[in-house]
KEMAR-917561 format. One record per atom (N, C-alpha, C): residue number from 1; residue in three letters; atom name; x, y, z. Coordinates in steps of 0.001 Angstrom, whole numbers, padded with zeros to 6 digits. Example, Ala and Ser with C-alpha at 12.3 -4.5 7.8 and 13.67 -1.06 7.14 Angstrom:
BEGIN
{1,'ALA','N',{013190,-005690,007800}}
{1,'ALA','CA',{012300,-004500,007800}}
{1,'ALA','C',{013200,-003300,007800}}
{2,'SER','N',{012850,-002250,007080}}
{2,'SER','CA',{013670,-001060,007140}}
{2,'SER','C',{012900,000030,007870}}
END
This chain:
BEGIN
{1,'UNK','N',{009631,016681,009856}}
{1,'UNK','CA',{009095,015657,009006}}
{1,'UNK','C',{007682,016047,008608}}
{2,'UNK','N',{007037,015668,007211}}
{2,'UNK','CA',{006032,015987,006715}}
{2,'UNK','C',{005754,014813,006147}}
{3,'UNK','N',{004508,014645,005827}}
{3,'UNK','CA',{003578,013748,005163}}
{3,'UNK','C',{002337,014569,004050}}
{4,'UNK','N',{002153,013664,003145}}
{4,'UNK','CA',{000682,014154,002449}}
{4,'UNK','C',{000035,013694,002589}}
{5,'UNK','N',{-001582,013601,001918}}
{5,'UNK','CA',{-002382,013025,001751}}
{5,'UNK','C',{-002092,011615,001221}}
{6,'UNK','N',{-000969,011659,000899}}
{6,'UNK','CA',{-000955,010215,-000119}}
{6,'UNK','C',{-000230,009116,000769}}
{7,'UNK','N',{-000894,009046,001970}}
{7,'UNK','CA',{000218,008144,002827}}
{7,'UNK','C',{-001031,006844,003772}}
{8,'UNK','N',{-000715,006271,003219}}
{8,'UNK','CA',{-001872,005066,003941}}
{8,'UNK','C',{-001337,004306,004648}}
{9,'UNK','N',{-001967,003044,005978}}
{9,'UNK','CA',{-001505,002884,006720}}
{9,'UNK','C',{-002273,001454,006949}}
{10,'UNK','N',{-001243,000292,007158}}
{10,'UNK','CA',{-002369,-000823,007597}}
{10,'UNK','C',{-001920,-001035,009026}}
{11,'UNK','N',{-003172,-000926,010134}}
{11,'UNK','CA',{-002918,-001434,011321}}
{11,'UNK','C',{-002524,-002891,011916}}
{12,'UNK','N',{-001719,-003311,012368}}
{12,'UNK','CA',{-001945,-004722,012366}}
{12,'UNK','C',{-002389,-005009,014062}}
{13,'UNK','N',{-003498,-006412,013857}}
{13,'UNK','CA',{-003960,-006380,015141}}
{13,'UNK','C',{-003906,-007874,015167}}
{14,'UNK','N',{-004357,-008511,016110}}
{14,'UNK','CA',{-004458,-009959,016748}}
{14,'UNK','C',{-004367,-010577,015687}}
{15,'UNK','N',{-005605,-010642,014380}}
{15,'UNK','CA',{-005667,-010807,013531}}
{15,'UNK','C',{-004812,-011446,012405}}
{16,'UNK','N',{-003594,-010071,012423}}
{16,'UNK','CA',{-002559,-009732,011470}}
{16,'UNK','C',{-001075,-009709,011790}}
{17,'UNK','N',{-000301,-010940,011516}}
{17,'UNK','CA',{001264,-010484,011948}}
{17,'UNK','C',{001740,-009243,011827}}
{18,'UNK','N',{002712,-008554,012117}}
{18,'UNK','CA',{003038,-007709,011259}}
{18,'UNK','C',{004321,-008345,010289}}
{19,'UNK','N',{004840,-009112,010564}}
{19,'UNK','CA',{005674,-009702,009432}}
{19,'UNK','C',{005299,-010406,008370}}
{20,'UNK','N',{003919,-010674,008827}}
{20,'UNK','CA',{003195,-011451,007426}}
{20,'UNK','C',{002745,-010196,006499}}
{21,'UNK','N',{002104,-009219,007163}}
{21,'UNK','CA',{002115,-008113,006190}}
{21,'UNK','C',{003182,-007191,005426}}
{22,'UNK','N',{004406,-007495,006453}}
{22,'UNK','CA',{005448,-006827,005481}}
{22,'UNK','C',{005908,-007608,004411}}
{23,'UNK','N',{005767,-009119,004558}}
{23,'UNK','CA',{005905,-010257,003262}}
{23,'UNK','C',{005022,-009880,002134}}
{24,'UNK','N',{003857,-009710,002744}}
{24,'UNK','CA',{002764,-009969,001766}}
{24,'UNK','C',{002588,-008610,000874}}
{25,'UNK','N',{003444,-007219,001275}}
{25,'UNK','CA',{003304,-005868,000426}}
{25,'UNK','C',{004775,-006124,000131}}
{26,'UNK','N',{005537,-006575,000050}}
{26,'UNK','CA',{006995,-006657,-000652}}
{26,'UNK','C',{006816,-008028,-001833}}
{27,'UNK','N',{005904,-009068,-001581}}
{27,'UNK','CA',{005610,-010021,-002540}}
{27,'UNK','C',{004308,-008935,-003850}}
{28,'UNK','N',{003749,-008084,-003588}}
{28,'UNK','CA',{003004,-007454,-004051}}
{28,'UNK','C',{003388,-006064,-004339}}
{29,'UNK','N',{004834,-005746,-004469}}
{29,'UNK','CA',{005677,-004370,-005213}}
{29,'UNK','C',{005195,-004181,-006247}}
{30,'UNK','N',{005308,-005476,-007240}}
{30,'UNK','CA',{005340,-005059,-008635}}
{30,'UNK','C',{003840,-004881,-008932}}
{31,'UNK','N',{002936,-005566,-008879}}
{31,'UNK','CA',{001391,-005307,-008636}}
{31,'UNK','C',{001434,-003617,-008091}}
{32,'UNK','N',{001874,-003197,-007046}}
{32,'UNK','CA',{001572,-002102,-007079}}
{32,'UNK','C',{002062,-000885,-007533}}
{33,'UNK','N',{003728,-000970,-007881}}
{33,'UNK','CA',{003961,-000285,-009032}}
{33,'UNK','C',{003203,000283,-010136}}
{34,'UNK','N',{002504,-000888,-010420}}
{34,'UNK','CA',{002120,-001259,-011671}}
{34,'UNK','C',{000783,-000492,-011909}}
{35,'UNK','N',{-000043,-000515,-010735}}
{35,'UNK','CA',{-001217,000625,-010533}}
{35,'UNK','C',{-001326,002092,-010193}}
{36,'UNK','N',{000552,002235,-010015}}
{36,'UNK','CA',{000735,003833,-009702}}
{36,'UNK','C',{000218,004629,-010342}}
{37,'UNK','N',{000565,005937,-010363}}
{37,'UNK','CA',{-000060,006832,-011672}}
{37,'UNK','C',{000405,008159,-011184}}
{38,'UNK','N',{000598,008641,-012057}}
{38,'UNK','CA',{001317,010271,-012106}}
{38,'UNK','C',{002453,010412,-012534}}
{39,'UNK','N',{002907,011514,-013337}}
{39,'UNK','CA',{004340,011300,-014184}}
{39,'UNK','C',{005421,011878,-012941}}
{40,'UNK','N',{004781,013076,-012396}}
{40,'UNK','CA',{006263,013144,-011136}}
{40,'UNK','C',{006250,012769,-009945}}
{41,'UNK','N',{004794,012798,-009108}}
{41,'UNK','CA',{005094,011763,-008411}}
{41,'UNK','C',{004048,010376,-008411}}
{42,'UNK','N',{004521,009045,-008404}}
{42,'UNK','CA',{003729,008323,-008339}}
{42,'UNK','C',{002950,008328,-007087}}
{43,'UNK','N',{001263,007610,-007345}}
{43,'UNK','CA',{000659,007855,-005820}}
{43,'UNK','C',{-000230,006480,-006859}}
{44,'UNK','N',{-000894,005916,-005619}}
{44,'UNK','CA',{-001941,004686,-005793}}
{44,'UNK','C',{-002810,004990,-005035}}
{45,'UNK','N',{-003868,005286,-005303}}
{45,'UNK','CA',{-005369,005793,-005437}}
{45,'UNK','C',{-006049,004740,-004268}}
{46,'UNK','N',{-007166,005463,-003431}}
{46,'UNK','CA',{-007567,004462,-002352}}
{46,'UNK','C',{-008438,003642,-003013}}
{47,'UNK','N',{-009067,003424,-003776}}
{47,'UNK','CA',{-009674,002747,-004614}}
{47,'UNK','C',{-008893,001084,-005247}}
{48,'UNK','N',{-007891,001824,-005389}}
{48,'UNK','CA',{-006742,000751,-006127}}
{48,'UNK','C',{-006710,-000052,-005053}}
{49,'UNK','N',{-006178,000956,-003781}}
{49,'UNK','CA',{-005727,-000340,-002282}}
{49,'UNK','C',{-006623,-000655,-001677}}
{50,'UNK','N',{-007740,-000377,-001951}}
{50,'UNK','CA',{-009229,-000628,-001541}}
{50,'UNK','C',{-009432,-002310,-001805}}
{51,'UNK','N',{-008798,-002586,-003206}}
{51,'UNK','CA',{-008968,-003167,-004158}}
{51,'UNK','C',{-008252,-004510,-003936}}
{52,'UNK','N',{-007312,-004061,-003463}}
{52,'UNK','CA',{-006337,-005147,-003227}}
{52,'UNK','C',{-006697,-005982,-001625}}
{53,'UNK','N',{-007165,-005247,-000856}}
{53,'UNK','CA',{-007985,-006018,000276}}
{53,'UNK','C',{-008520,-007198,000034}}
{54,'UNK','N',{-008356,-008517,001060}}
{54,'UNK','CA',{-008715,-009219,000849}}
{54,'UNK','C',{-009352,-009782,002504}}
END
């Protein structure tokens, strides 16, 4: 198995369900689709998911 650079990761802690975060990035697909970019492979920029932090 391999990975790239293009692989980000949210930790979840006391804080953070982890089922609330898998709701809350499957309610937010199309939003991030939508900020992809690249014609062969899509990737979303840390800036973008920077962005989306709340």
């Amino acid at each position: 198995m391999a990975t790239s650079q293009d692989f980000a990761t949210w930790t979840c802690g006391e804080k953070l369900d982890r089922r609330y975060l898998l709701h809350a990035l499957r309610a937010m697909a199309p939003d991030l689709r939508r900020v992809a970019a690249g014609s062969t492979h899509k990737t979303i920029y840390m800036p973008d998911i920077e962005a989306h932090r709340s």
